[in-house]
C-alpha positions in Angstrom: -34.7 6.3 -0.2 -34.0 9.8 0.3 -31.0 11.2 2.7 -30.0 15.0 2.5 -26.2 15.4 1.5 -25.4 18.8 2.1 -25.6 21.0 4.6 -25.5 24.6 5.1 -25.5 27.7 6.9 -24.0 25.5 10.0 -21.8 26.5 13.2 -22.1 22.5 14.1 -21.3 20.2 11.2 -20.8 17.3 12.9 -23.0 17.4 15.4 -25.6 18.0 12.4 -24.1 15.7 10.0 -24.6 12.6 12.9 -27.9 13.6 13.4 -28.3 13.6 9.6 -27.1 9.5 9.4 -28.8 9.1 12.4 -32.6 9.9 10.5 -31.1 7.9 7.6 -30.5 5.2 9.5 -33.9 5.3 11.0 -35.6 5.4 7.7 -33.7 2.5 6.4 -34.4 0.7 9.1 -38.2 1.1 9.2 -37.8 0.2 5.1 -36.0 -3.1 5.8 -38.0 -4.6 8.4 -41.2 -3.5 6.4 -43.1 -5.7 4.5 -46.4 -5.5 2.5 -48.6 -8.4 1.7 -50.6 -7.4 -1.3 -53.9 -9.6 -1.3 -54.9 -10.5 -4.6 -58.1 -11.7 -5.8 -58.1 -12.4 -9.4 -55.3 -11.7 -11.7 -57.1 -8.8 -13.6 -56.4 -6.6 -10.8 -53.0 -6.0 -8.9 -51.5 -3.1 -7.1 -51.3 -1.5 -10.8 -49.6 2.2 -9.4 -49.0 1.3 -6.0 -46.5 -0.7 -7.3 -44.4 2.1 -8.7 -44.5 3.9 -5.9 -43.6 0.8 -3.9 -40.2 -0.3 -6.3 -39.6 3.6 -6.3 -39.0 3.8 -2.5 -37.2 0.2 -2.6 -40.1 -1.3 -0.3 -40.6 -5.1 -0.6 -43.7 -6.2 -0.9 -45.2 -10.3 -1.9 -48.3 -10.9 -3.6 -50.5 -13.7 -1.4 -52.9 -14.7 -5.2 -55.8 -16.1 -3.4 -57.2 -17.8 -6.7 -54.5 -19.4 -6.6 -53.7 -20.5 -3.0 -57.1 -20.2 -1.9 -55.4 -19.7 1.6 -53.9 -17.4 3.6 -50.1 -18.4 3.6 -48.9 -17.9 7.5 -45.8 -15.8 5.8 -48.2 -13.4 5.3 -49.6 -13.5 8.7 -46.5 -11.8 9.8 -46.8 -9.2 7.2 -46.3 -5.3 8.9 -48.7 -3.7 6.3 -51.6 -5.6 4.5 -53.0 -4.6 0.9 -56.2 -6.2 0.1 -57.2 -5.2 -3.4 -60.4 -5.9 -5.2 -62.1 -8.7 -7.0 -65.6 -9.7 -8.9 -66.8 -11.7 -5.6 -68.8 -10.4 -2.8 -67.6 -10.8 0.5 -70.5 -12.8 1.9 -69.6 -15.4 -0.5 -67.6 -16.9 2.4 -69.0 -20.1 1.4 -67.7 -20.6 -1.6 -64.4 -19.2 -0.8 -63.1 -19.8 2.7 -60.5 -17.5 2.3 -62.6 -14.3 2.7 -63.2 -15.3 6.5 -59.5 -15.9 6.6 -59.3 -12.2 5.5 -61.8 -10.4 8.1 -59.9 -12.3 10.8 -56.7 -11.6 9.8 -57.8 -7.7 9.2 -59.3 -7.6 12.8 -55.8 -9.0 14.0 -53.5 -6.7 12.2 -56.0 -3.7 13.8 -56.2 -5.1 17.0 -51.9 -5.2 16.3 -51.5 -1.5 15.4 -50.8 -2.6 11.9 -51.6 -0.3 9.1 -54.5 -1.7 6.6 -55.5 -1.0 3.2 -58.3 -2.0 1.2 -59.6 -1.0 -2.2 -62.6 -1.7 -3.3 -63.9 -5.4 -2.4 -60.7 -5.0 -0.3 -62.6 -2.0 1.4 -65.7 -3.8 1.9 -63.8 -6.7 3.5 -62.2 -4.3 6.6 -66.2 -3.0 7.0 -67.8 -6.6 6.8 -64.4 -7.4 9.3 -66.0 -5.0 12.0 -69.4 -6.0 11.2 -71.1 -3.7 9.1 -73.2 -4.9 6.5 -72.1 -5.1 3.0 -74.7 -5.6 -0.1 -76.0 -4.9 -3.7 -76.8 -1.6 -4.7 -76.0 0.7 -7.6 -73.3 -0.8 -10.2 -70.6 2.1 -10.9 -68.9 2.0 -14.0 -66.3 4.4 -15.1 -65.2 8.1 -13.6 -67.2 10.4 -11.5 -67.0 12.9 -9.0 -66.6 12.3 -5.3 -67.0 15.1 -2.7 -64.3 15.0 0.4 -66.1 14.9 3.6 -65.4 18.6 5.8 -64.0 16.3 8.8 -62.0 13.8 6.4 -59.2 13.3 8.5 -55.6 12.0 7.7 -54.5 12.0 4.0 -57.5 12.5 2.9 -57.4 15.8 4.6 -54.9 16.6 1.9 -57.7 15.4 -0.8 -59.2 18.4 -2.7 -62.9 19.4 -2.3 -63.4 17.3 -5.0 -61.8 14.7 -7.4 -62.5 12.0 -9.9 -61.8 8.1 -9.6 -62.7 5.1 -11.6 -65.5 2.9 -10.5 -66.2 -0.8 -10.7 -68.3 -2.4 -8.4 -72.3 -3.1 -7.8 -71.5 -3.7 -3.5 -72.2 -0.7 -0.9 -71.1 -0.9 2.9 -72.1 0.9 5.7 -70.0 2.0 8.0 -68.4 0.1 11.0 -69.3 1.5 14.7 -66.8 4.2 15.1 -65.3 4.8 11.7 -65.4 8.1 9.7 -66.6 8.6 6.6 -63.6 10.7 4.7 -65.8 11.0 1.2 -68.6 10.2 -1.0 -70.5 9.7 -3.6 -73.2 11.3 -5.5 -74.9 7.5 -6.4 -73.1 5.4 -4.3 -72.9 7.9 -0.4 -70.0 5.8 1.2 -67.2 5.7 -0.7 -63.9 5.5 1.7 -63.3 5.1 5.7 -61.3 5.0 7.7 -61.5 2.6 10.9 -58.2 2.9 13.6 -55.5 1.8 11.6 -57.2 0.2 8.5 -58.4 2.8 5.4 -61.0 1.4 3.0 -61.5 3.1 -0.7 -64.0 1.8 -3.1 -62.9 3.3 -5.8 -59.8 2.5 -7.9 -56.8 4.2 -7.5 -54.4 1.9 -8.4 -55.2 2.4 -11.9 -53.1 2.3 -15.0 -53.9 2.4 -18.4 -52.8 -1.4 -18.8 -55.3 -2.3 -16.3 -58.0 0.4 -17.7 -58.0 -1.1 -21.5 -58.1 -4.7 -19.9 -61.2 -4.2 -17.4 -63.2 -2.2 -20.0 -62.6 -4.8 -23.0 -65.5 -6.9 -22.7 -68.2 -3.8 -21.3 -70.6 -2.3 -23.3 -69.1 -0.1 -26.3 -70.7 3.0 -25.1 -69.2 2.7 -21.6 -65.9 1.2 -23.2 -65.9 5.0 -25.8 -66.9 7.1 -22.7 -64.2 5.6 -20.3 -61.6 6.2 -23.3 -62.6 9.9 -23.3 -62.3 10.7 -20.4 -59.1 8.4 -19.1 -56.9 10.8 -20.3 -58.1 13.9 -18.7 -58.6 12.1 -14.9 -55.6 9.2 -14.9 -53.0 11.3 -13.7 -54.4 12.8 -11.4 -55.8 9.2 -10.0 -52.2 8.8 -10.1 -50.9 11.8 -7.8 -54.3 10.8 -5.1 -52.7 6.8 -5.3 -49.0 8.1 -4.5 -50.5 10.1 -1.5 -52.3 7.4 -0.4 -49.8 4.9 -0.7 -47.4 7.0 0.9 -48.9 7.7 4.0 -50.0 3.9 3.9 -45.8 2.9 4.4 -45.0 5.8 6.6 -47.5 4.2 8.7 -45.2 2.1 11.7 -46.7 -1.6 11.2 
């Protein structure tokens, strides 16, 4: 957490100072009473940088591990910002795992409750399936490419360059729910993040590190596995600096 300690150039330096650990006290009170819920799917893929830039700031956030509980603790009912990351399944598998309803309601509550949403990738399609738009099989995506920001993106993303390169894994599409924008896309796969009142879907991978990078492309096909390797280092940091901005904006967000 972050409070100015000097200040210059002043006729009023108390009046200035109080106002000074007045915003401090502000800030460390929206940081206390904040917590994340980070929805996990499998255990191949956490938060990975959102993380970092969570312990940075000294935010506290739980992990609900779904394969694990296969239920939405009520704890995490009460969470003020919700995380829902990505996973192999398909969120029409409802079926076979209960939980994923318990997700779309508890997405539509948090909305309906001014609370700020983020989903990444099967975490995206969840919020758009949540507001009923369809979600299905389409083109796989495997590795980095180029996605194109949208000339209306609004938000952070209006912060995004023209252009920029994420990591891909997923063979699921949405449309988009009534009333969400489109912030950017794809030149394969056309939607590729939204955003819908409070709730932000992305599905692509941000949250990225190498850990997580050499573990999800062990097992793939050794030409994809030698062409993600070559090109990791020239796009991972900067997958980095676009995952601190989002997840940044995502906690300055009042849940």
């Amino acid at each position: 957490m972050f409070c100015p300690h000097r200040i210059k150039n002043t006729r009023q330096p108390g009046e200035l100072l109080w106002r000074t650990a007045f915003m401090c006290l502000l800030l460390h009170t929206h940081i206390v009473r904040m917590k994340i819920a980070i929805f996990q799917h499998v255990a191949s893929e956490p938060a990975g940088y959102f993380e970092t830039v969570f312990f940075e700031q000294e935010i506290p956030f739980e992990y609900v591990r779904l394969y694990e509980t296969n239920e939405i603790p009520d704890g995490a009912k009460n969470a003020t910002h919700l995380l829902f990351m990505g996973g192999p399944m398909s969120v029409n598998d409802e079926r076979e795992l209960p939980w994923l309803g318990e997700e779309k309601v508890l997405i539509r509550d948090a909305v309906k409750k001014d609370r700020p949403v983020l989903g990444i990738c099967l975490g995206a399609q969840l919020i758009a399936s949540a507001f009923g738009a369809r979600v299905y099989p389409y083109r796989q995506e495997t590795g980095w490419c180029t996605l194109t920001r949208t000339p209306d993106a609004c938000g952070i993303f209006s912060r995004f360059p023209p252009q920029f390169s994420v990591f891909q894994l997923h063979g699921e599409t949405f449309d988009l729910p009534p009333g969400a924008r489109l912030l950017c896309t794809g030149e394969m796969v056309h939607h590729q993040a939204f955003a819908y009142k409070t709730a932000l879907g992305l599905q692509f991978h941000l949250e990225l590190t190498d850990t997580i990078i050499r573990d999800w492309v062990k097992d793939l096909d050794p030409g994809i596995q030698a062409a993600v390797q070559k090109e990791t280092p020239r796009f991972l940091a900067d997958s980095n600096r676009l995952c601190r901005m989002i997840a940044q904006s995502f906690v300055a967000k009042k849940g």
